[in-house]
DOVOZA-498393 format. One line per field, with one value per residue (C-alpha): residue number from 1; residue in one letter; chain; y, x, z. Coordinates in steps of 0.2 Angstrom, whole numbers, padded with zeros to 4 digits. Last residue first. Layout:
BEGIN
n c(NUM:...)
res c(a:...)
chain c(A:...)
v c(Y:...)
u c(X:...)
w c(Z:...)
This chain:
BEGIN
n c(366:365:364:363:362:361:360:359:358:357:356:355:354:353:352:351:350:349:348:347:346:345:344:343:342:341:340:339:338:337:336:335:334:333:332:331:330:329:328:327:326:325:324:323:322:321:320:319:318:317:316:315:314:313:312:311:310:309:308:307:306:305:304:303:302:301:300:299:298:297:296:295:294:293:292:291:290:289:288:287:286:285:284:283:282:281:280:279:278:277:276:275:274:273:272:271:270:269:268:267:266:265:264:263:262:261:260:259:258:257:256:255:254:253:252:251:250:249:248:247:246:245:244:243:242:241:240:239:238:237:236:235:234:233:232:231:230:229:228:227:226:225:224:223:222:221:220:219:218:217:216:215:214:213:212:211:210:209:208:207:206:205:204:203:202:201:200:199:198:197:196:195:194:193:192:191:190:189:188:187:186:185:184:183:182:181:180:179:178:177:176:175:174:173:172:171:170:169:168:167:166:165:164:163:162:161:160:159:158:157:156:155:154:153:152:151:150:149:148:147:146:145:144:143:142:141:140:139:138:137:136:135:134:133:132:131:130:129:128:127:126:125:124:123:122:121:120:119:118:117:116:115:114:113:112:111:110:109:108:107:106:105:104:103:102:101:100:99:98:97:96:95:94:93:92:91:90:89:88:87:86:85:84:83:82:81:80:79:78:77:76:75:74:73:72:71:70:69:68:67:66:65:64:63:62:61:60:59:58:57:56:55:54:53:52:51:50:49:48:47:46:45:44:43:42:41:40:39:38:37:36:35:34:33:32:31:30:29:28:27:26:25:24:23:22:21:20:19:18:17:16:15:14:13:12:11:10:9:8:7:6:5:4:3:2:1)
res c(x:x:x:x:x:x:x:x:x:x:x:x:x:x:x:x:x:x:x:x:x:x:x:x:x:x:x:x:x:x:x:x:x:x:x:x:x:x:x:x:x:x:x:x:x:x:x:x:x:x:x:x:x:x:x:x:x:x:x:x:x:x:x:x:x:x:x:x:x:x:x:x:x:x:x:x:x:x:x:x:x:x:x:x:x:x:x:x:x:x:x:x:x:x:x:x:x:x:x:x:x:x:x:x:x:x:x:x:x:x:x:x:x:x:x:x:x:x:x:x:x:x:x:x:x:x:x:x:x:x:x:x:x:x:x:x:x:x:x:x:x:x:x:x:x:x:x:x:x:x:x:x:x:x:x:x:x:x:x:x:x:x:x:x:x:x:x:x:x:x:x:x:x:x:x:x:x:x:x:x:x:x:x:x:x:x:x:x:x:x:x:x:x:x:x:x:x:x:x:x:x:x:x:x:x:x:x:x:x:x:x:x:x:x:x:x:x:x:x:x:x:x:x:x:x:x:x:x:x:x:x:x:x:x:x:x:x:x:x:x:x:x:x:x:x:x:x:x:x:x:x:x:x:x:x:x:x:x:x:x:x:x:x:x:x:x:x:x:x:x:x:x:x:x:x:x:x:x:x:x:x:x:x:x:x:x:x:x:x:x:x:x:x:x:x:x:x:x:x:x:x:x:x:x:x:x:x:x:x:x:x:x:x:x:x:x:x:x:x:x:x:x:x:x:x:x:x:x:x:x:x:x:x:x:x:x:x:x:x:x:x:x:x:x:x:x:x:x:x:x:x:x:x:x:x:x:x:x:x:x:x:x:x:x:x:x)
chain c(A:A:A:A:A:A:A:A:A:A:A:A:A:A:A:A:A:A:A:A:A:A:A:A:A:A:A:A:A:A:A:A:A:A:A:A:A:A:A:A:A:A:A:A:A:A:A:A:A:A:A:A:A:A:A:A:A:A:A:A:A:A:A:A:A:A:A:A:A:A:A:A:A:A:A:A:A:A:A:A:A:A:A:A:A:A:A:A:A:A:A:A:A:A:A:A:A:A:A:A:A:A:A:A:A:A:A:A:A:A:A:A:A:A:A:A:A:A:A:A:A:A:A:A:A:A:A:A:A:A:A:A:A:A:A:A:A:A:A:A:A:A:A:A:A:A:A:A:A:A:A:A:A:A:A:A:A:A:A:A:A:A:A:A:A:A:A:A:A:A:A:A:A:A:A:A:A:A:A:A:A:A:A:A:A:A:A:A:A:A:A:A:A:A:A:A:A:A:A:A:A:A:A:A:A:A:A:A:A:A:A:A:A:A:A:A:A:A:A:A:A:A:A:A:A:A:A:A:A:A:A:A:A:A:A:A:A:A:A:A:A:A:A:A:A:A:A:A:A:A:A:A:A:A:A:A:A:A:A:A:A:A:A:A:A:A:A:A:A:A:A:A:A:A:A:A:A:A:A:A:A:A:A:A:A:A:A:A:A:A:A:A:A:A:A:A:A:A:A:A:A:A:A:A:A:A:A:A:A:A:A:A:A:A:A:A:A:A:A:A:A:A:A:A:A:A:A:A:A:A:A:A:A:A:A:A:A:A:A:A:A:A:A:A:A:A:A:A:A:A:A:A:A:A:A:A:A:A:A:A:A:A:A:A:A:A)
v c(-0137:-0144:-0140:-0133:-0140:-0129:-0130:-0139:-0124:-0129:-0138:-0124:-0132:-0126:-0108:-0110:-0117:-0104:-0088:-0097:-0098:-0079:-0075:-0081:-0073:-0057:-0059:-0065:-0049:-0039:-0049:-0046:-0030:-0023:-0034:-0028:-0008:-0010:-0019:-0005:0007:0001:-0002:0005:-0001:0009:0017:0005:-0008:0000:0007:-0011:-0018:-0007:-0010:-0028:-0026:-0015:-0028:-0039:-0028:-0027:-0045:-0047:-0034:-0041:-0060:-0058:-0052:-0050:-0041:-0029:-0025:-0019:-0009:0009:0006:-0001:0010:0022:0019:0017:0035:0042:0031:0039:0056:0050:0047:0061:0077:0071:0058:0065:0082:0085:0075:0086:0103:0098:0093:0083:0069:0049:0044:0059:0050:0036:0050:0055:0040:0034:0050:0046:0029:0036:0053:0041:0035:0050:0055:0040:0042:0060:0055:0040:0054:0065:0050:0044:0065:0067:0051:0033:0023:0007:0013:0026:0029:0041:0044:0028:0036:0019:0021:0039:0030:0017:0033:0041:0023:0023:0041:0035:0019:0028:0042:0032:0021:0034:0042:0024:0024:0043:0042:0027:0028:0047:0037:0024:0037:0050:0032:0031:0048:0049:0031:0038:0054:0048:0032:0043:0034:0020:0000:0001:0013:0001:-0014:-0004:0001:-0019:-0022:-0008:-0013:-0031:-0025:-0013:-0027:-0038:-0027:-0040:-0060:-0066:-0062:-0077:-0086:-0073:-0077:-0096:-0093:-0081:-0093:-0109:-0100:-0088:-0081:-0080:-0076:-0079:-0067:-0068:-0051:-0051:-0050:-0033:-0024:-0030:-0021:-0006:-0005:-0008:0007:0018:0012:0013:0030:0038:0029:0030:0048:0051:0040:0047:0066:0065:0062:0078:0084:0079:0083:0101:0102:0104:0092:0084:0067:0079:0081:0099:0112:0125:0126:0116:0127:0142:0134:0127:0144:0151:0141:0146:0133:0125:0107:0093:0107:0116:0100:0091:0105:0107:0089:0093:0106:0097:0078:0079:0096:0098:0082:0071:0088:0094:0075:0076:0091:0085:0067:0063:0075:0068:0050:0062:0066:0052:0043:0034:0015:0011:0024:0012:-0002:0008:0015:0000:-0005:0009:0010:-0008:0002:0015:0009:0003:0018:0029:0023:0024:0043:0043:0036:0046:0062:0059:0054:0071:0080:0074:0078:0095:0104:0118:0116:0099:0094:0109:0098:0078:0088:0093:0074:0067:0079:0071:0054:0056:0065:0052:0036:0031:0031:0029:0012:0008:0012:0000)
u c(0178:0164:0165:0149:0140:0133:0111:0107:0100:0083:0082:0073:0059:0046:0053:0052:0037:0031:0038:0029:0011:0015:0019:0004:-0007:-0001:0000:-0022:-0025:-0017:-0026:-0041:-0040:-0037:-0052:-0061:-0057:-0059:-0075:-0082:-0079:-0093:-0089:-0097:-0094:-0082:-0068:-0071:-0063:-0044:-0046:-0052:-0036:-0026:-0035:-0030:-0013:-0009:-0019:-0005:0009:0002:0001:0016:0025:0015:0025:0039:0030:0046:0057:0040:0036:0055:0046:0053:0048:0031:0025:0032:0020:0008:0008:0010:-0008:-0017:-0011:-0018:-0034:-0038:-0033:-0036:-0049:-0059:-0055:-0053:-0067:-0080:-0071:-0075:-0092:-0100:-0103:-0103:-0104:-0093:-0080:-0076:-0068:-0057:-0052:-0050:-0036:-0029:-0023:-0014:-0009:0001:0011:0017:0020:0031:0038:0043:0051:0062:0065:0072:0081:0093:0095:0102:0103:0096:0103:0113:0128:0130:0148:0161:0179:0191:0198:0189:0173:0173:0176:0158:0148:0149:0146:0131:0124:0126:0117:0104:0103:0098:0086:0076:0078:0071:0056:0051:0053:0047:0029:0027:0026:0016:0003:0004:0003:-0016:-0020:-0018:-0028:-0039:-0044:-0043:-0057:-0070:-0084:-0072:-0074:-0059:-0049:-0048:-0044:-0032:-0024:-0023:-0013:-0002:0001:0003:0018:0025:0028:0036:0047:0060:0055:0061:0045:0039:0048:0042:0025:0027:0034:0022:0007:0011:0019:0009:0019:0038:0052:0070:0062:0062:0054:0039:0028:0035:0038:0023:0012:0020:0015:-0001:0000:0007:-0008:-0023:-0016:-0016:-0033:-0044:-0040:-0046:-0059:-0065:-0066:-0085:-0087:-0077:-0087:-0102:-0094:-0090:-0112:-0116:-0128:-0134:-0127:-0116:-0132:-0132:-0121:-0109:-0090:-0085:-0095:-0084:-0070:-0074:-0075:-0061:-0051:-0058:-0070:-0061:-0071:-0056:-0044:-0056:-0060:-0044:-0034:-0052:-0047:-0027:-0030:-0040:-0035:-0019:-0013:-0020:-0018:-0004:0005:0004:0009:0026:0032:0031:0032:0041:0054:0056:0059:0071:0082:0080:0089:0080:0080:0065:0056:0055:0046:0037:0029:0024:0016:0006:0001:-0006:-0017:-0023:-0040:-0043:-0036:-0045:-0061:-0059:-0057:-0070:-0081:-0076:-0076:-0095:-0100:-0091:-0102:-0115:-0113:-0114:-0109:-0093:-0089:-0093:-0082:-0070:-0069:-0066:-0051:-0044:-0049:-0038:-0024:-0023:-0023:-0014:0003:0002:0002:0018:0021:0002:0005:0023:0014:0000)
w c(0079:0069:0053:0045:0032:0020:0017:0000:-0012:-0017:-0035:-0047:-0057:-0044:-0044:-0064:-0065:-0052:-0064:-0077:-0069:-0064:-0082:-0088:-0077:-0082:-0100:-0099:-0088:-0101:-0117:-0107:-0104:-0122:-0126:-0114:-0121:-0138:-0134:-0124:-0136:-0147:-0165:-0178:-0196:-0210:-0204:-0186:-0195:-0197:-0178:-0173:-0181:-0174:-0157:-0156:-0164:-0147:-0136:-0143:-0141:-0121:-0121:-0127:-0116:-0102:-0107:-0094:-0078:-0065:-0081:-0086:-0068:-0061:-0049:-0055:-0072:-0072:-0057:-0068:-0082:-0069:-0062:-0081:-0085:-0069:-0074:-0091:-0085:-0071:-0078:-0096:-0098:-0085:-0084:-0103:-0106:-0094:-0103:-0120:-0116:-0127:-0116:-0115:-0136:-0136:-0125:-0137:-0149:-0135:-0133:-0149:-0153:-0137:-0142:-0157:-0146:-0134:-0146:-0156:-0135:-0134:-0151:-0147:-0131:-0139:-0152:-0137:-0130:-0142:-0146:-0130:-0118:-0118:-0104:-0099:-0110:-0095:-0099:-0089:-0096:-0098:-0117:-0121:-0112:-0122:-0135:-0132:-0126:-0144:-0151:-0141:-0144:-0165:-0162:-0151:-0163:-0179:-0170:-0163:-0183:-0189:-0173:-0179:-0196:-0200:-0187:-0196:-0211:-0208:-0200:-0215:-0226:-0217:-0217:-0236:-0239:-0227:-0238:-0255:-0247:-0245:-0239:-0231:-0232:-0247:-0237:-0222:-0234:-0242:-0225:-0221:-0237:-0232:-0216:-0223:-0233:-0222:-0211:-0220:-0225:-0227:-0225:-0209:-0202:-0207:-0195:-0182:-0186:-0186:-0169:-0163:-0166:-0155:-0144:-0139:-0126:-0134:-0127:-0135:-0147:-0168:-0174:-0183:-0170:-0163:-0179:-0183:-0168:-0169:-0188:-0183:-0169:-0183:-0195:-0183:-0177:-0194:-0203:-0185:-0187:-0204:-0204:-0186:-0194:-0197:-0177:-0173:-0185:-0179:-0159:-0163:-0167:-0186:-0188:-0171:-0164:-0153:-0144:-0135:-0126:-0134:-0127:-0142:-0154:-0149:-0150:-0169:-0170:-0165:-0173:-0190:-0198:-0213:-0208:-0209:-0203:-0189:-0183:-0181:-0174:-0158:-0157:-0157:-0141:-0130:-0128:-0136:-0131:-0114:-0106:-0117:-0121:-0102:-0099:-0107:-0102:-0084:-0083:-0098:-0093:-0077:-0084:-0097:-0083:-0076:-0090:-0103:-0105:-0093:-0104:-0120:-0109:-0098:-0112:-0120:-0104:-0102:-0119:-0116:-0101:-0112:-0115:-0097:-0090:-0103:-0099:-0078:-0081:-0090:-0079:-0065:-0076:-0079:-0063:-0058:-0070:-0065:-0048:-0050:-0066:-0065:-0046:-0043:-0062:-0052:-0037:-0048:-0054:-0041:-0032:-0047:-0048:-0029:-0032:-0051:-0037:-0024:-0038:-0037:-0016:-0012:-0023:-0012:0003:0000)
């Protein structure tokens, strides 16, 4: 308990801000409404979670705290406010202020002409760019050849056919023709969609680029017997790691936020709920992940969490052209979680089982 109140502190008490101004600005409605949003995102965004821990467990502190401080302004205010009010005014020509001003007006977002409509006619669009970089995520993952694998039975024929190059681009490709070919205006998602595969090469290839580059840099000075901290991602390494993070997080905020229209159409409700109170939630467990050593004591949660990430590609992809409730994204995203999870602990007691117990030492009497 003190470790949870020790990681999670600062969401707990964003939370109950939060949870004041929703009493403040609309009764108790309100605050049912944030509550439930709140709880929408962490179930939507748990596999992000994971994926995050992942690539931040290799950054410095520094960037750690950057994450946590730069980082979720942009995931509260910019992806969850700012970049659906963006997405409007672009996809509609409406002035900025405009499309503000609609956002602050109350009524049924189902009605023509209301900042949830367009916000509702811009899904395509959307659902084509995050459901595209999360895909290609997704195969990069499964296609690789790992020493551990969870499904077994499927990721090994995956990886063996993963040997093949491009792979992945291929059947992203071939997926985002299937999206475009289920979509009313197919021009515009199949544009979208390759924005998405490319903002994916560029920033996980440039990642790449400067992790090598920081690590050879850190390999002389090693040799020249100055300091090296090989175990972490620094400068440039570590500002493209945080640009795909937060790349990242918009893909699964984008649903989100899209998901909460069918609950409210008030701008200021979502950004409370899904914002103040379901990313702050998200960062805490993305720590929680790092500082606990989580992801090497669980070994298959990056599988599930890459799994639950293919899940709501896919999803993204189908929902250009049928409606899918958000509440399947979101149990299946928890399932395949909850699934990893109980895997690894039947594995790490096999192991514990498997392992003989260490004979006690014989003393010599005197």
């Amino acid at each position: 308990m003190k470790t949870f109140f020790h990681h999670f502190s600062w969401s707990l008490v964003v939370s109950m801000i939060a949870l004041a101004i929703a009493l403040l600005y609309g009764g108790w409605a309100a605050v049912a409404l944030c509550v439930i949003l709140g709880l929408m995102e962490i179930s939507l965004s748990f596999d992000n979670a994971v994926v995050n821990a992942r690539v931040l467990e290799k950054m410095s502190e520094f960037w750690q705290k950057i994450f946590l401080t730069i980082g979720i302004l942009i995931a509260v205010v910019g992806m969850r406010l700012i970049m659906p009010l963006v997405l409007v005014s672009a996809t509609t020509g409406l002035s900025f202020g405009e499309v503000i001003t609609l956002a602050l007006e109350k009524g049924d977002p189902a009605t023509v002409g209301t900042y949830g409509h367009y916000l509702h006619d811009a899904h395509p669009q959307i659902a084509a760019f995050g459901g595209m970089f999360l895909l290609m995520l997704f195969l990069d993952f499964i296609f690789e050849d790992r020493d551990i694998k969870w499904l077994s039975w499927l990721e090994k024929p995956l990886a063996k056919v993963g040997q093949l190059d491009s792979l992945s681009y291929v059947v992203a490709l071939a997926a985002l023709l299937g999206g475009a070919a289920i979509a009313e205006d197919p021009t515009v998602v199949l544009i979208a969609g390759v924005l998405g595969l490319i903002t994916y090469i560029l920033v996980n290839g440039l990642g790449s680029l400067f992790e090598g580059g920081d690590d050879a840099e850190e390999d002389s000075d090693a040799a020249r017997g100055g300091a090296s901290s090989l175990a972490v991602l620094t400068g440039r390494a570590a500002f493209f790691s945080f640009l795909y993070l937060e790349v990242l997080d918009a893909s699964f905020s984008f649903d989100g936020v899209i998901g909460a229209f069918a609950i409210t159409a008030d701008p200021i409700i979502i950004l409370l709920g899904l914002g103040l109170i379901g990313a702050m939630f998200v960062r805490s467990l993305t720590i929680f992940l790092v500082r606990q050593g989580t992801l090497n004591d669980y070994i298959y949660l990056d599988h599930g969490a890459h799994w639950a990430i293919g899940a709501l590609a896919g999803i993204l992809l189908l929902s250009i052209g049928f409606e899918i409730p958000e509440i399947v994204t979101g149990l299946i995203g928890v399932f395949l979680i909850c699934a990893a999870f109980f895997s690894s602990v039947l594995a790490n007691r096999r192991e514990s089982a498997d392992t003989p117990a260490k004979a006690p030492e014989l003393v010599d009497s005197p």
